[in-house]
C-alpha positions as CSV (number, residue, x, y, z in Angstrom):
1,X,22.7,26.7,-18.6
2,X,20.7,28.0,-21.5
3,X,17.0,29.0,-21.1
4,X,15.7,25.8,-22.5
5,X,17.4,23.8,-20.2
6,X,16.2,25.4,-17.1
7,X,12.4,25.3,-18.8
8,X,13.2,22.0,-18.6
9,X,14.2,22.1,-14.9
10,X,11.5,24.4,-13.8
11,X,9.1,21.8,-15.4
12,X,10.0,18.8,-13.7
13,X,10.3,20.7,-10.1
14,X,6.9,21.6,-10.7
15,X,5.5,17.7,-11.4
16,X,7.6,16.6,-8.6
17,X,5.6,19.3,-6.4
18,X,2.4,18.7,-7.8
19,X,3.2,14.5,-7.7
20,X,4.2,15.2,-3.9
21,X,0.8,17.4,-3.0
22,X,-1.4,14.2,-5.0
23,X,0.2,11.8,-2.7
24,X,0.0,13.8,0.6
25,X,-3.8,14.5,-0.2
26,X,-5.3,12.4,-1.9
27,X,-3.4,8.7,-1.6
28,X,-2.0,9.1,2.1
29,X,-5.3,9.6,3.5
30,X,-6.9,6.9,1.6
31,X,-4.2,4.1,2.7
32,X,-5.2,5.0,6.3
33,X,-8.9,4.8,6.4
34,X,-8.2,1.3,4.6
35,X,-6.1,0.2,6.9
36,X,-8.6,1.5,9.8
37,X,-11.3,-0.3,8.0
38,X,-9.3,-3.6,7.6
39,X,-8.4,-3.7,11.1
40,X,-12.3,-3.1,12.2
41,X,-13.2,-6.2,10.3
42,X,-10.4,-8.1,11.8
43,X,-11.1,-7.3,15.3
44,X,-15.3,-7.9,14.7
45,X,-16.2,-9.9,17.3
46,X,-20.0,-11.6,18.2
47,X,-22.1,-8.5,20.5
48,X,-20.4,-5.4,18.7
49,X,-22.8,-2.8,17.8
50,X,-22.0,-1.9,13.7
51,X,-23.8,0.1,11.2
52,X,-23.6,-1.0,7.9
53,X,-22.3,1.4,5.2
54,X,-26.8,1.4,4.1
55,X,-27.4,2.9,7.8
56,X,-28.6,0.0,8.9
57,X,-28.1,-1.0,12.7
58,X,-27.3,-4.4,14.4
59,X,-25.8,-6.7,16.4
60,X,-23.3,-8.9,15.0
61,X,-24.8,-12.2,15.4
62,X,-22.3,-14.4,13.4
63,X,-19.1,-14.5,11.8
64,X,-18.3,-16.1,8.9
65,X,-14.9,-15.5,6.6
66,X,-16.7,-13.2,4.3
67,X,-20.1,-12.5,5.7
68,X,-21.5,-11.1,8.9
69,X,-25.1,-11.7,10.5
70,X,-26.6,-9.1,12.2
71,X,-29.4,-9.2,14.3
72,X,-31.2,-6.2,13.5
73,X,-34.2,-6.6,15.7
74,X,-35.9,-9.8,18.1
75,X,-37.3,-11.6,15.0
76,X,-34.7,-10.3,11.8
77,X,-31.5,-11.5,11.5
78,X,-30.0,-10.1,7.8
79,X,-26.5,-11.3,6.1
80,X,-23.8,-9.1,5.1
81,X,-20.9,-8.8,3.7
82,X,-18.2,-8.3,6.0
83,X,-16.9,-5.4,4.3
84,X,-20.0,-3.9,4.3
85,X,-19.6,-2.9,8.0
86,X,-19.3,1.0,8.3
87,X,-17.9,1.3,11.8
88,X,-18.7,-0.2,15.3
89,X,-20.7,1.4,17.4
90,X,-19.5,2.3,20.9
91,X,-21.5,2.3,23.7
């Protein structure tokens, strides 16, 4: 093998290394907070406790297929988009 071929070798072993650290940082981590998020908006159910991803605070009030109602205080009751729920809340 001359030089230039393993140039050529050394080359591609380093953008299959660099390909391999891209996926395990940065496209690994985001497939599974997706899936976590997609599962939390299946599983929403009337009475969970969810902030929205603006900080605000509620009880789910209704369901809808795209939008959820939360009650945020005795007398306010705002609509959201479901994906617009942060996380749930546990007691």
């Amino acid at each position: 093998m001359g030089a230039d071929a393993q140039s050529w070798m050394s080359m591609l072993i380093w953008l299959g290394v660099f390909i391999l650290i891209f996926y395990v940082f940065l496209i690994m981590p985001r497939k599974k907070e997706e899936k976590r998020h997609k599962t939390l908006l299946e599983d929403l159910k009337k009475g969970d406790k969810v902030v929205t991803i603006g900080g605000i605070n509620g009880v789910v009030a209704k369901i809808k297929d795209d939008t959820v109602t939360l009650k945020v205080n005795d007398d306010t009751e705002i609509e959201f988009l479901k994906k617009a729920i942060a996380y749930k809340v546990e007691d």
